[in-house]
C-alpha positions in Angstrom: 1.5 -109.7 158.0 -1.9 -111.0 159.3 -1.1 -114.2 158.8 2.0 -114.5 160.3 0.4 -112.8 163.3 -2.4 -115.4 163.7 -0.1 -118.0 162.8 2.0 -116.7 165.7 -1.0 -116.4 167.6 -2.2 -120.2 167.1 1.1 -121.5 167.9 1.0 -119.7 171.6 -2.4 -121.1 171.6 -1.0 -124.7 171.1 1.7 -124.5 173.6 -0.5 -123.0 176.1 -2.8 -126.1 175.6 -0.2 -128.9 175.3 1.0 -127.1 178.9 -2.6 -127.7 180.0 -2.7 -131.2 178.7 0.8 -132.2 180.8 0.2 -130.9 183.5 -3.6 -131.3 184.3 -3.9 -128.5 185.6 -7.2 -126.3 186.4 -8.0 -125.3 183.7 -8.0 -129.2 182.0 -10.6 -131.6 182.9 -10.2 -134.1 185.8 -11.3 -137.5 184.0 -10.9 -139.3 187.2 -14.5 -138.4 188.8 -17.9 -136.8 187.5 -21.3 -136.2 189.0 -22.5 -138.0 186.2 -20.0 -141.5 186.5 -23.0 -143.7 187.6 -25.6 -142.1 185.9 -26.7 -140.7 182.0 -25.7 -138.3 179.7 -29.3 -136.7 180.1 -29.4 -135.9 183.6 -26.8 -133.0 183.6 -28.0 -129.8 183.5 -28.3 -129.2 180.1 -26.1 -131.7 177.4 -25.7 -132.2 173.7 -25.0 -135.1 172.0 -23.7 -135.6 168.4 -23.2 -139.2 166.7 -22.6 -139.6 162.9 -21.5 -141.9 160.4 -17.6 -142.6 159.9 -17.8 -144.4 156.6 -15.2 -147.3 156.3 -16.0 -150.9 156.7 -15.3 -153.2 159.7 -11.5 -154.7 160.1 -13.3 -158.4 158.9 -15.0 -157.0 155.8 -13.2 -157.3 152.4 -14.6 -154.0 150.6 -15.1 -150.3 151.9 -18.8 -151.6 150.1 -19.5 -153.4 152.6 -20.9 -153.6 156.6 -19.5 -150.1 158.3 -18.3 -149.3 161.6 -21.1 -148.2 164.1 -21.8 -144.4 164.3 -19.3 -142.7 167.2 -21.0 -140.1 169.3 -19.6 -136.6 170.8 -21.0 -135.4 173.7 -20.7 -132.5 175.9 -22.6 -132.0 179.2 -22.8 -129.1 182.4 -23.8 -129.7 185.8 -24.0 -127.3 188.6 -24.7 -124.1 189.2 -26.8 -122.3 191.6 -23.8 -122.0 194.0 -22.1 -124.8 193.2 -18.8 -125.4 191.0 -19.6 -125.4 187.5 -18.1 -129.0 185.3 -18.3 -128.8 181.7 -17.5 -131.9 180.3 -16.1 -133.5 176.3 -17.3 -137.4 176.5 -16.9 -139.8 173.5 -18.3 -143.0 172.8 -17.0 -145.6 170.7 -20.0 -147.7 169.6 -19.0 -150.5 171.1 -15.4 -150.7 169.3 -12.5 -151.2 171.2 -10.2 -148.6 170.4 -7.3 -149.6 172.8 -6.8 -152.5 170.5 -6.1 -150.0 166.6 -4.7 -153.0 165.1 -7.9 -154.7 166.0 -10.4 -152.4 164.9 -7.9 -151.5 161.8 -8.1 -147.6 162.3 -6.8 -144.7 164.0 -8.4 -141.7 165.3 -7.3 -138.3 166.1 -9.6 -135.3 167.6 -8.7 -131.7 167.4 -10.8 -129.4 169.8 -11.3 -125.5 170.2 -12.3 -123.4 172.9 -12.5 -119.8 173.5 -13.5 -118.9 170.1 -14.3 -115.0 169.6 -17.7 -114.0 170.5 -19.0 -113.5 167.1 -18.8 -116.6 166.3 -20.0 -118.0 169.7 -22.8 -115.8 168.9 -23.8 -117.4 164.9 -23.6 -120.8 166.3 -26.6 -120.5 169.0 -29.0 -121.7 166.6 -26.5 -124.7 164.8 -27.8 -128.1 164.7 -24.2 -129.6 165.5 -22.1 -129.9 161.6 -21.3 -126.2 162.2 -22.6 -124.3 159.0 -23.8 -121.3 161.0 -20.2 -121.3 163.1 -17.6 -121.4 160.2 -18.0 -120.2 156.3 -17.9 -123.1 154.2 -14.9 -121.9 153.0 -13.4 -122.4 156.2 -15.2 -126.0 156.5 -13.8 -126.8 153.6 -10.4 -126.4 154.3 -10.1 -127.8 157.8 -11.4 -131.2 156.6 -9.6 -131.2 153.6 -6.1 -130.3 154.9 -6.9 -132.6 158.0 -7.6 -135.4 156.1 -4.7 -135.4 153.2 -2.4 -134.4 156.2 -3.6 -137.6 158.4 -3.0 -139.8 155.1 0.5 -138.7 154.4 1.4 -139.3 158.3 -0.2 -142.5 158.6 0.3 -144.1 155.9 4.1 -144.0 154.8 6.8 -145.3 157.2 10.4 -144.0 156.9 13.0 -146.6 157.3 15.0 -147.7 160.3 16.2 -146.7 162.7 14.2 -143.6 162.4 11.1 -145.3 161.9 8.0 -143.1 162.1 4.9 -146.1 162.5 5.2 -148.0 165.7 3.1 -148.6 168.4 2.8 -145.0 170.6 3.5 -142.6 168.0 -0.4 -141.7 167.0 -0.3 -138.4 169.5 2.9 -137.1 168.0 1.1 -137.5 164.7 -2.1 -135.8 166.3 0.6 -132.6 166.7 1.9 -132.6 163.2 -1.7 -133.2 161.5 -2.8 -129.7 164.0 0.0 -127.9 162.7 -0.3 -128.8 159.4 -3.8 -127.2 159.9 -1.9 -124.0 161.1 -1.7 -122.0 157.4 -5.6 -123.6 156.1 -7.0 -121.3 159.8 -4.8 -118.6 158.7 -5.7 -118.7 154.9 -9.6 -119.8 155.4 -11.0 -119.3 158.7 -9.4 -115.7 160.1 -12.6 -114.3 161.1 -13.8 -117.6 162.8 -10.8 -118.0 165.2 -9.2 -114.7 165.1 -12.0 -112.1 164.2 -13.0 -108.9 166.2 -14.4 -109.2 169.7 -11.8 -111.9 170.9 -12.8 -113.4 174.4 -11.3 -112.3 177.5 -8.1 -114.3 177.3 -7.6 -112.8 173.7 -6.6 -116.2 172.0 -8.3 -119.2 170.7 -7.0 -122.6 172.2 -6.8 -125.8 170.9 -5.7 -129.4 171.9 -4.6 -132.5 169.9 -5.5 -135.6 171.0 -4.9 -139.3 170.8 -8.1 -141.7 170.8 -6.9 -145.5 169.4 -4.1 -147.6 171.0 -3.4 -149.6 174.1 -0.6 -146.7 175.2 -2.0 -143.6 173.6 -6.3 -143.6 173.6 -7.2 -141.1 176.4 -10.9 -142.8 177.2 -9.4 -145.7 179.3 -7.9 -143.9 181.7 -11.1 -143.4 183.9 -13.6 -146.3 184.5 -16.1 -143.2 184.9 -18.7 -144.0 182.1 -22.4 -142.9 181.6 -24.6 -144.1 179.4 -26.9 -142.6 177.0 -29.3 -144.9 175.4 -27.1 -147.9 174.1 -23.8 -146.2 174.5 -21.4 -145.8 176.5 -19.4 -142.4 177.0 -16.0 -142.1 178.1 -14.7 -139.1 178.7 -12.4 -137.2 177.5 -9.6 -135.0 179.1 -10.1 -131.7 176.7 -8.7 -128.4 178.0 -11.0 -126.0 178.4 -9.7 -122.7 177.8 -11.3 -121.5 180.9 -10.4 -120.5 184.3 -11.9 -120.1 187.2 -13.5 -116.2 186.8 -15.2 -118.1 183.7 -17.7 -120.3 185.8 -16.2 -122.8 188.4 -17.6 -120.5 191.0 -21.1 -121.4 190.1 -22.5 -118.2 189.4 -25.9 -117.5 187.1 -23.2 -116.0 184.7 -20.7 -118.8 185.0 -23.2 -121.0 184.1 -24.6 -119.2 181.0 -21.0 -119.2 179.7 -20.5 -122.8 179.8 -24.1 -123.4 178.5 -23.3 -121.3 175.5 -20.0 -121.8 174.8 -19.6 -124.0 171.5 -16.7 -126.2 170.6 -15.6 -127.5 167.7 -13.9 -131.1 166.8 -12.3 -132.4 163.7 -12.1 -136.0 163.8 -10.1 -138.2 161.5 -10.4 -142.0 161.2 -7.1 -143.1 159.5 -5.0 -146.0 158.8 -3.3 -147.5 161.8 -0.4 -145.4 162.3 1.6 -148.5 163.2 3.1 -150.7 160.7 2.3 -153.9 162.2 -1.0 -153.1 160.7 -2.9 -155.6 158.7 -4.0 -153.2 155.9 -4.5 -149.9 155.3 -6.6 -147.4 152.5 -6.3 -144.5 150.9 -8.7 -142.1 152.3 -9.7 -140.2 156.0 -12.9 -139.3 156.7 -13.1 -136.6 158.6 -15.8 -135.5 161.0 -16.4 -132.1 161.9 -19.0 -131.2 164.9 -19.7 -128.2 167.0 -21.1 -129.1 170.6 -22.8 -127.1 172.4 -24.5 -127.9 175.8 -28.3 -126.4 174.7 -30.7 -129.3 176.0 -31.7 -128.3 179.5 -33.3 -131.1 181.8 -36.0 -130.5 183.7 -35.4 -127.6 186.5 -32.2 -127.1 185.6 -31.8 -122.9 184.5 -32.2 -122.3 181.0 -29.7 -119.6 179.8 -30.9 -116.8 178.1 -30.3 -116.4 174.1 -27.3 -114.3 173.2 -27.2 -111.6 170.5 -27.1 -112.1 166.8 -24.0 -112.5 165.1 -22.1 -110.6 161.9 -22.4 -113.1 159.3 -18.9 -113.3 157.7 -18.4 -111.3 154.7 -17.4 -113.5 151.3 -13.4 -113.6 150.5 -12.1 -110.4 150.0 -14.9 -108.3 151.5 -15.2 -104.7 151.4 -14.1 -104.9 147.7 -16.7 -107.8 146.8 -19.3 -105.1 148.9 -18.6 -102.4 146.4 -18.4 -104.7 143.6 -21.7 -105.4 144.2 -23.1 -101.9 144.2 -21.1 -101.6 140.6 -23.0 -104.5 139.6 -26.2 -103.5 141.3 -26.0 -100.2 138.9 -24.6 -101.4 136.1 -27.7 -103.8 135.6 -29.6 -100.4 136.4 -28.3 -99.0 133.1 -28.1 -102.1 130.6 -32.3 -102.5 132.3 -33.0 -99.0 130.9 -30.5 -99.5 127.6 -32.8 -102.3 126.5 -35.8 -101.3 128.0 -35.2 -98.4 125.4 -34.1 -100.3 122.6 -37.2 -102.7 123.4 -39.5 -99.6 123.2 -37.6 -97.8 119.8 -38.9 -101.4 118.0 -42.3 -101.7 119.1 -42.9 -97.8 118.1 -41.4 -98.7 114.6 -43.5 -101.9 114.5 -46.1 -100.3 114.9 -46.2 -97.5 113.0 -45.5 -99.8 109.9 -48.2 -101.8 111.2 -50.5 -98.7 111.0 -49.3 -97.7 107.4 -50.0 -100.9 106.3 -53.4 -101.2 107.6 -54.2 -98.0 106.4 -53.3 -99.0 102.3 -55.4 -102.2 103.2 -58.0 -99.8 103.9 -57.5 -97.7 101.2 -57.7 -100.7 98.9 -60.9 -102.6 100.3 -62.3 -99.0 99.6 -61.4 -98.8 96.2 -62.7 -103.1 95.6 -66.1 -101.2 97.1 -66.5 -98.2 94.4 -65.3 -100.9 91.9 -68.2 -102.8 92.6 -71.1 -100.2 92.1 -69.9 -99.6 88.2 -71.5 -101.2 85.8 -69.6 -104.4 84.0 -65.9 -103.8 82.5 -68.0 -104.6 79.1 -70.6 -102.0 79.0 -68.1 -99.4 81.1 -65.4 -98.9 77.6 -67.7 -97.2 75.2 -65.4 -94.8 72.8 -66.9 -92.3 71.4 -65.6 -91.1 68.1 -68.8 -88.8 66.9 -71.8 -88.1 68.2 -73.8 -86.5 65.7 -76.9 -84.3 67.3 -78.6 -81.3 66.9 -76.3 -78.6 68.5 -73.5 -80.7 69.6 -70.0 -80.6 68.5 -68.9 -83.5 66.7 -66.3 -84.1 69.0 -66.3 -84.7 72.5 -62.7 -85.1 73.8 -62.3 -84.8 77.8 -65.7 -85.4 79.4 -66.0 -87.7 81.7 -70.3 -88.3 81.7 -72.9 -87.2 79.6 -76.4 -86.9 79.8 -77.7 -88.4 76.5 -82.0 -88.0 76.0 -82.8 -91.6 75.1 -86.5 -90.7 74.2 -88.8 -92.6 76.7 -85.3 -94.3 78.6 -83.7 -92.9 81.5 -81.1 -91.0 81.0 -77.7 -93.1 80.9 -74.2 -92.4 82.2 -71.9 -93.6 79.4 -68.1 -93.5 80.6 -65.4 -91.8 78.5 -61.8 -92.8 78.3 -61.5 -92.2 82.1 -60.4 -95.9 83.5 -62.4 -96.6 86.6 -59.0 -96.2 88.9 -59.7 -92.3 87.6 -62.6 -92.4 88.7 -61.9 -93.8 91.8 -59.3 -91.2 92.2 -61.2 -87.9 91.2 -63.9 -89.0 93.8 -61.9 -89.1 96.4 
């Protein structure tokens, strides 16, 4: 049921912004004129620009090994304010490759854009240094540039056969459309909170545009000779609708302004095979580029807009029951802690009372080696006496232990009965 609504919900979004795209109306960019046609990406207001590596060799090398394409750059800029008409602008530069010629330059490239994407998300990108980790889970990352790029492969690459031939030369923004709507069920499966969470903008939907950038009848960037520069490129700009109406910032207002400065959106990119089979080659992969751009690097004097609120992180896949999972885990560690923290305690008790019963008996017998020591030699210690035949004494003496014989002048001298010296030992103690 969700997903069929936001499904639902993207499609409107697509038709509103295709309407947009047709008709040029206000709400879409005017790529005929810009404060900033004679001058640099820098001097707006505040700007952002984003270049990165594509990945995939030049049209004259042999091997994907070898010398790559320059790095393409995104850009956005804002200018205005203060009382005057707000202009938030997409520009892209090519690095110097000429993209009206595909066949030339031996790819294609699509660019999917969103605007208007629910606060929340606005709100965890403010701090993102442009490859959108704090904006979308990776989850959802994952499965735009994943989908996007197997989806560009199967367009571009396989042609159907005649007459209803699917690769010729002006077909690259129809294939745009079917990559984005391929895209439709990976949103709705991996990115629901991201375009269609709680605290939806004003407007209530998330919009996005497909658009063409290679080929002599289909690239968007020649259709305005209004270029700035930025270093050693060269930005064209691109006709993106915005979303956004006039309420939102045309009129120039502090808060108009702030919206546009803050505002982040997103662009897939996909570098495919020529989508035209009079191609000279063609491979087996898409990169695909995903950027957020956000306009955050104020020039000098321009107003600096203030820092919005922190946003909800997004909750894992399947969230409130991974939350109390969690706390079941959280206490069931509790318990198996204490289980073997008793277990662990039962042992060392044991060990060491055996320890202490055996280092008793070591004591015991060290005591005994001790008493065996101070009698006198085994020899001289097993005297049986049969008779002793004396004045006054029994001729028998069975039993006794020590006696007290006079030995004239001697001392007297302790003669040992049967009595083994472990008896001894023992009756002393």
């Amino acid at each position: 049921m969700i997903r069929d609504r936001f499904t639902r919900c993207l499609g409107i979004a697509l038709c509103l912004s295709m309407a947009v795209s047709a008709q040029s109306n206000s709400s879409s960019q005017d790529t005929a004129s810009s404060s900033l046609c004679n001058s640099s990406i820098s001097s707006a207001n505040a700007s952002g620009t984003y270049s990165f590596p594509v990945g995939i060799a030049r049209a004259d090398q042999d091997s994907y090994t070898n010398e790559r394409v320059p790095d393409p750059s995104w850009a956005i800029t804002v200018t205005g304010g203060n009382g005057e008409s707000i202009e938030r602008r997409y520009w892209y530069s090519t690095a110097g490759q000429d993209y009206a010629d595909d066949i030339d330059i031996n790819y294609d490239v699509c660019a999917l854009t969103w605007s208007r994407l629910p606060i929340n998300t606005i709100r965890l990108g403010q701090s993102d240094s442009g490859n959108c980790s704090t904006v979308f889970s990776e989850r959802c990352i994952d499965g735009l540039t994943s989908k996007a790029s197997s989806s560009a492969l199967q367009w571009a690459t396989y042609p159907s056969a005649p007459p209803f031939e699917n690769l010729t030369a002006g077909v690259l923004p129809s294939i745009c459309g079917y990559i984005f709507r391929d895209l439709l069920e990976t949103m709705a499966e991996n990115c629901t909170n991201e375009f269609g969470g709680p605290e939806m903008n004003p407007m209530g939907y998330t919009s996005i545009n497909a658009e063409a950038l290679t080929g002599y009848n289909s690239s968007d960037l020649y259709r305005s000779e209004c270029t700035p520069v930025e270093g050693n490129d060269t930005f064209h700009s691109v006709r993106v609708p915005t979303g956004f109406g006039a309420d939102d910032w045309e009129f120039g207002t502090d808060a108009g302004y702030d919206n546009a400065t803050q505002e982040i959106t997103p662009v897939l990119t996909m570098y495919m095979p020529v989508a035209n089979t009079e191609r000279t080659g063609t491979r087996n992969y898409v990169p695909t580029v995903l950027r957020c751009l956000q306009a955050k690097n104020f020039s000098e004097g321009s107003r600096v807009s203030p820092a919005l609120a922190e946003g909800t992180p997004w909750p894992s896949p399947g969230g409130s029951l991974i939350a109390g999972a969690k706390g079941g885990i959280a206490a069931g560690v509790v318990v198996f802690v204490l289980l073997v923290g008793g277990m662990l305690l039962s042992l060392w008790l044991i060990k060491r009372r055996k320890r202490r019963a055996r280092e008793a008996a070591e004591r015991r017998d060290e005591a005994a080696g001790e008493d065996d020591k101070d009698l006198p030699p085994e020899a001289d210690n097993t005297v049986e006496i049969n008779e002793l035949v004396a004045k006054d004494r029994k001729p028998e003496l069975d039993s006794v232990n020590v006696v007290e014989l006079g030995g004239g002048q001697g001392e007297p001298v302790e003669i040992a009965s049967r009595t083994t010296p472990a008896e001894l030992s023992a009756d002393r103690h």
